[in-house]
N, C-alpha and C positions, 0 to 999 in steps of 0.2 A: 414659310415658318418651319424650322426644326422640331421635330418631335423624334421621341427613343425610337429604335429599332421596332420593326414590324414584329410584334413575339409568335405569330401565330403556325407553326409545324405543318409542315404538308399532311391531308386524309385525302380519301376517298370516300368519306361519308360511311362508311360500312362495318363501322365499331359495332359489337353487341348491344342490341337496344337502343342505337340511332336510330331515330325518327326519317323515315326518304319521304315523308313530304309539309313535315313541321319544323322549323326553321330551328334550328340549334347552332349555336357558335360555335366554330373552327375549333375551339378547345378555350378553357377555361369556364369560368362561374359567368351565369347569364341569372337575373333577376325581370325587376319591373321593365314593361314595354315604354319608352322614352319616346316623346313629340315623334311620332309619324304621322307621315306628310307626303304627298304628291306634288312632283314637280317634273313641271316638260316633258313629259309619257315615263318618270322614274317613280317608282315608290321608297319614299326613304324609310325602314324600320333601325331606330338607337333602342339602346337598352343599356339598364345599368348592368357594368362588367367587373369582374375582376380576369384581366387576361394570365394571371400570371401565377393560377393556382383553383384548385375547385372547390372552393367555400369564398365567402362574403368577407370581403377584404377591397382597403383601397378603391376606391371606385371610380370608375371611367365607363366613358361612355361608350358602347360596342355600336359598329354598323353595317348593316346589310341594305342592299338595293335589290330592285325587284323590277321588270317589264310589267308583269302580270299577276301581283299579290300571291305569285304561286311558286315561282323560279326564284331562289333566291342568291344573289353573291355574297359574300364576305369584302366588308372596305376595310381600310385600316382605320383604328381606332379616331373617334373622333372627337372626345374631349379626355385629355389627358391630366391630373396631378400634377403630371412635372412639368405641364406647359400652363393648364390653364389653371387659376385659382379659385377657391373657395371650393365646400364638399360638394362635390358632382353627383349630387341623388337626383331623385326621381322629378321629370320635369316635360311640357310640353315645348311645343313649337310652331310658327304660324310662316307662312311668304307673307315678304310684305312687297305687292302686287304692286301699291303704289305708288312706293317709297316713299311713304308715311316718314319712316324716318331720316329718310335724308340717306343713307348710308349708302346707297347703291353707285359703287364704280367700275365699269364696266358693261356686258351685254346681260349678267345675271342678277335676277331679282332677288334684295338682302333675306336669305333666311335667317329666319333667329329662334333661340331654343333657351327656355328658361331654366335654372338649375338652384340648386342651392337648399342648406337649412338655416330658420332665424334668420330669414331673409333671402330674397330671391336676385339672384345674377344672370346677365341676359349677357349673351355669346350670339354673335352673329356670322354668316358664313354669305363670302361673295362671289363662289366659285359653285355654287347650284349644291350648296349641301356635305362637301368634301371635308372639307377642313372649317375651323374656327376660331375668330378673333375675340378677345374677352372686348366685352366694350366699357368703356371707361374706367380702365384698368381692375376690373374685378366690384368697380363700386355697383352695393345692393341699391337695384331700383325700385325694391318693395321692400318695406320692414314692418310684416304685423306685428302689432300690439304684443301679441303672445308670446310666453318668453321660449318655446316650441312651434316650429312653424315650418312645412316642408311641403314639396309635390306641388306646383306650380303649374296649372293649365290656364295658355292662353285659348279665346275663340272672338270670333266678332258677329256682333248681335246686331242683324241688319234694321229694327227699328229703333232703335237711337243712334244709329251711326256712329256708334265707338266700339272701340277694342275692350272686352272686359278681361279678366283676370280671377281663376275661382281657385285658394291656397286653405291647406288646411293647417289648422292652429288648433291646440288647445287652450284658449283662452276660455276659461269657466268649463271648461268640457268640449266632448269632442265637439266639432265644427268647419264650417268652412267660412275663411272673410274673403269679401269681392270689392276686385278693383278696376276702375276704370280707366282709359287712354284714347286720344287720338294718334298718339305718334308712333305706339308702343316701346316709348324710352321714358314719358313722365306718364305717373299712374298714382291715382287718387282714391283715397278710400271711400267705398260704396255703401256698404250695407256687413251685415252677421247673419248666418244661417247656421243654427247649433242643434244638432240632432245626436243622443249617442252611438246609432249607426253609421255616424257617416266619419270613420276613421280613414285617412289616409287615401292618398291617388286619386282625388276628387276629379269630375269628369261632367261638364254642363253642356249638353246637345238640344239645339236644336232641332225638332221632327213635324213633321206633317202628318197630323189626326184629323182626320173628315175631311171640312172644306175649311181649317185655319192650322195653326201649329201651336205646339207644346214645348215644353223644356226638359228635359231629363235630365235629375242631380243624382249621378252615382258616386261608390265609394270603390276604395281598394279591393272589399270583398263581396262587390258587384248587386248589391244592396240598393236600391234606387225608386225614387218617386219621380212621379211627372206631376208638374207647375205651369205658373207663368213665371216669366222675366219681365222685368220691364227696364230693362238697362240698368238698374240699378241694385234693384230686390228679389230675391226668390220667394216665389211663396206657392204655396202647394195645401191641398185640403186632407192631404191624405194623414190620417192618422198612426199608420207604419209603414215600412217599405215592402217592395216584392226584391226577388231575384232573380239576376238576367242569366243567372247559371244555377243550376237547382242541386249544387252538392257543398256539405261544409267547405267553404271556404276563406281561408286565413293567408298571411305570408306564409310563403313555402308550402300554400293546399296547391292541387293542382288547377286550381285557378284564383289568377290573382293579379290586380294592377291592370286591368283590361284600362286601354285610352280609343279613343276616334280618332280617325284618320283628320290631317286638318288639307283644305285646298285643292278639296275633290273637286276632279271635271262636270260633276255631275252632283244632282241633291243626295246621291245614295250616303249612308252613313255605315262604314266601316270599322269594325273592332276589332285589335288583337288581347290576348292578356298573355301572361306569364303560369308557365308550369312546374313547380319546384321538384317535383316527384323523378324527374328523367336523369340518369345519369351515368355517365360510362369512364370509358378509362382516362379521355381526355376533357370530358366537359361534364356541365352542370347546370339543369334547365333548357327548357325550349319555349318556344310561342306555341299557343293556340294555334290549330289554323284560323284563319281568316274567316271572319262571319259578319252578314250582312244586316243591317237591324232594321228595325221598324215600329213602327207605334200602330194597336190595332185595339178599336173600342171593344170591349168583353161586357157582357151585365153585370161584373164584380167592376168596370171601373178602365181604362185604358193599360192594353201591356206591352211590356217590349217582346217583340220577338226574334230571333235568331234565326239562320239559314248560313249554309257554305255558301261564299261567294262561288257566282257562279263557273266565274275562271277554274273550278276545278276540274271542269270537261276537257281541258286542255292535257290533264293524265289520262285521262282512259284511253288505255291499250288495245280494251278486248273488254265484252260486256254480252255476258249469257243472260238469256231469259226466259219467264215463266209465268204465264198469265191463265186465269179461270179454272182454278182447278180446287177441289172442294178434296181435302185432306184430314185422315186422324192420326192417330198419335207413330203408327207405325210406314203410312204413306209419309210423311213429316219428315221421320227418319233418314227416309231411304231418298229424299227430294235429291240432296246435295251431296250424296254419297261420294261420287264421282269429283267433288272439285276440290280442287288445292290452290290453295291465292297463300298470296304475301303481303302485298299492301294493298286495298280494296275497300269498296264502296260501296254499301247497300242499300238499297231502295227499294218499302214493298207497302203497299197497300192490301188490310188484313180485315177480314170481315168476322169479328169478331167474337157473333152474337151465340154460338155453341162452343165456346171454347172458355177455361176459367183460368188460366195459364199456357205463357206460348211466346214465345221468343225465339232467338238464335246462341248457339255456344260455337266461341269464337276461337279460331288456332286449335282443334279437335285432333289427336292423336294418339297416338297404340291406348290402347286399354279402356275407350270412351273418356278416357281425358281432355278437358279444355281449360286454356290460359282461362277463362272469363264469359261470362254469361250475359246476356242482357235479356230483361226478363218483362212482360206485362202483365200482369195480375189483374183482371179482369173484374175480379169482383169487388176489390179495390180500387178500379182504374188508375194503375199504379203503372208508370213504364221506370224500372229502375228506384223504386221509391220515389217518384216524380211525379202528382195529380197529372192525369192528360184524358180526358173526355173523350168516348167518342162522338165521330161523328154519324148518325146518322148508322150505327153499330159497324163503322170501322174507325181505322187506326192507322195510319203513314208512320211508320218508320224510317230512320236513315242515321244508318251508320257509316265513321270512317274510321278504319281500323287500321293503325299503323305498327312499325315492331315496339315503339314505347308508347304510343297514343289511343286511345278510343276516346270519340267524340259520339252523343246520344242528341239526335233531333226527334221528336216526337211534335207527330199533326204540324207542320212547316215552320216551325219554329216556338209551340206552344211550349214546348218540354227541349233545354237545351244545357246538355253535361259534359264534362272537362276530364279526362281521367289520365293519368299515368298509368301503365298498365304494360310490363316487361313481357312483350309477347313472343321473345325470345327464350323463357324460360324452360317452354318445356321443346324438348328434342325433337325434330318430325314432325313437330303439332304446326300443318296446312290446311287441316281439313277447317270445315266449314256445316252447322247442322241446324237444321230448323229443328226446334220441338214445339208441342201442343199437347196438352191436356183436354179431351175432350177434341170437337170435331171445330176445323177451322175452313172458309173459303178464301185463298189466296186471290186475291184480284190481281196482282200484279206483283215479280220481284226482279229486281234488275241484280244483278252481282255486278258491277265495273273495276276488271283489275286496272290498279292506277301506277303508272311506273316513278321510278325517284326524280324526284325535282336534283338532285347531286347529277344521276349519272345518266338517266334521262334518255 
């Protein structure tokens, strides 16, 4: 298949406020995270693009591969305007393992990746994910109701043995309608799920709570409750939703449009989203890092939690440490005096019970300056403006601090934030500081410097 010229100029990754280990495109405009998917030890991440200028235009589909959800390449673009038709927005993607559809020629199982608005168009790929065939010339194999209708996730719901389909419309208001398939080429309407939070990038997972499993219905702004499915229906008791990320977030916040990975080796459940806030001389947007989720009973009710997939031990460098040591406001000070990091990773377990304020100030330089704070507020059990309890009068922290990124985990995933954060701004600023208000016992902090997934 002919497609235009590769547009993408040679880097080095080392622009101002490049992210070295949050995936950003070679240059141009990056949006919502598009059907990723696992295939034959590859990770595929698309995302909707504009290659061809740094604002929201034209849209195509960007793509990167991955060994290890951490190391990322650049492929050439893989669904193009001037090859494939109809609007190329925001859409998922499944293997079809069994060739379901029939389509499979050759040694590679047909991917296929749904797209489209006011109706959804399925692109299939027979070469493991590279390139893409429209199938049956562009005709939509879903048309809801609604005379608005976009962001297409496929998944397959193992007790009814069929493929569903979760699309958001607004038919009567925001919503999502679901569709059914055994082939995934004919798809039949299921049910309606109308909530006003659940605008845009809808996302229906599968999880394992106790000893059975749940469903999880999120939105573009990471808004979600947990249900049942029954192949057909959602239904859920919850009277409003929580959030799998604990900061405003809208298109263009810095978090937005998170999807699951589909066709994992494994039951684990994978999420990227999109960050509008990063941007430099050649590009616009980055992903989330990667974070691993879960579903964990609470007395308020079941919640999702967050964590860095674990592959990010495969950056640490070098990793200083400090364990049992009972500090106030001026030992605090002087902990970290000595270190200088760049891109790095923090880990500490904080006993919290004399202390009313106490965190870390991040990229620290000439004049007790720092890019950004993260802060726990103690008497508000606050980490960041974020509820987080402790436990048993401590508190786990973990941060990952990039030159455009900070990501906030609080207690392993109870507390988990998304931030752009140009930590390139200020001159010098390496240092790194613990403070505390009032007297604190450090039980544990790891620092891991993490090196660039570019240059590595």
């Amino acid at each position: 298949m002919d497609h235009p010229d590769f547009p993408y100029p040679e880097t080095n990754y080392q622009e101002d406020n490049r992210g070295q280990f949050h995936f950003s495109s070679r240059a141009g405009w990056m949006n919502d995270v598009n059907a990723p998917l696992y295939y034959r030890g590859v990770y595929h991440l698309y995302y909707q693009h504009n290659p061809h200028g740094l604002a929201w235009d034209t849209m195509h589909w960007g793509h990167a591969t991955s060994p290890d959800l951490v190391h990322w390449q650049q492929k050439p673009i893989a669904l193009d305007p001037a090859v494939h038709p109809g609007d190329l927005w925001s859409g998922g993607g499944v293997v079809d393992l069994g060739n379901v559809t029939g389509l499979k020629a050759g040694d590679d199982d047909p991917i296929l990746v749904y797209s489209g608005t006011n109706g959804v168009t399925l692109f299939y790929s027979l070469d493991g994910g590279n390139t893409f065939s429209s199938f049956d010339n562009g005709r939509k194999v879903v048309k809801p109701a609604a005379e608005t209708s976009r962001d297409p996730k496929v998944f397959w719901d193992p007790g009814s043995q069929r493929w569903g389909m979760v699309v958001w419309s607004d038919q009567g208001g925001n919503g999502v309608d679901f569709f059914t398939s055994v082939n995934l080429l004919d798809w039949t309407f299921a049910s309606r799920y109308e909530a006003d939070w659940l605008f845009e990038c809808p996302d229906l997972v599968r999880m394992p709570l106790a000893d059975a499993f749940s469903w999880v219905l999120s939105a573009g702004s990471g808004k979600y409750v947990v249900g049942d499915f029954d192949g057909t229906t959602f239904r859920t008791s919850w009277p409003a939703p929580q959030k799998i990320n604990q900061i405003d977030t809208y298109a263009g916040s810095d978090y937005y449009a998170a999807l699951t990975f589909a066709n994992l080796p494994t039951d684990r459940v994978v999420s990227m989203a999109w960050q509008g806030g990063n941007k430099g001389s050649r590009w616009t947007g980055n992903a989330t890092f990667p974070v691993e989720q879960r579903l964990q009973s609470t007395p308020s009710g079941p919640r999702l939690l967050s964590t860095p997939v674990p592959e990010i031990a495969s950056l640490r460098i070098a990793t200083q440490s400090w364990d049992n040591l009972t500090l106030d406001s001026a030992a605090a000070q002087r902990l970290l005096a000595a270190i200088t990091a760049d891109t790095y990773e923090i880990e500490a377990v904080i006993d919290i019970q004399q202390a009313t304020r106490l965190g870390f100030r991040l990229r620290t330089g000439p004049g007790g300056r720092s890019a950004r704070g993260v802060t726990y507020d103690a008497s508000a059990n606050e980490l960041d403006g974020a509820t987080l309890i402790p436990h048993d009068g401590r508190i786990a922290v973990r941060l990952l601090v990039d030159r455009g990124q900070l990501e906030v985990f609080g207690n392993d995933g109870e507390v988990y934030q998304s931030h752009n954060v140009n930590f390139d701004s200020l001159p010098g600023g390496h240092g790194v500081e613990l403070f505390t208000n009032g007297r604190l016992h450090l039980e544990s902090l790891r620092l891991h410097h993490l090196s660039s997934i570019w240059t590595g």
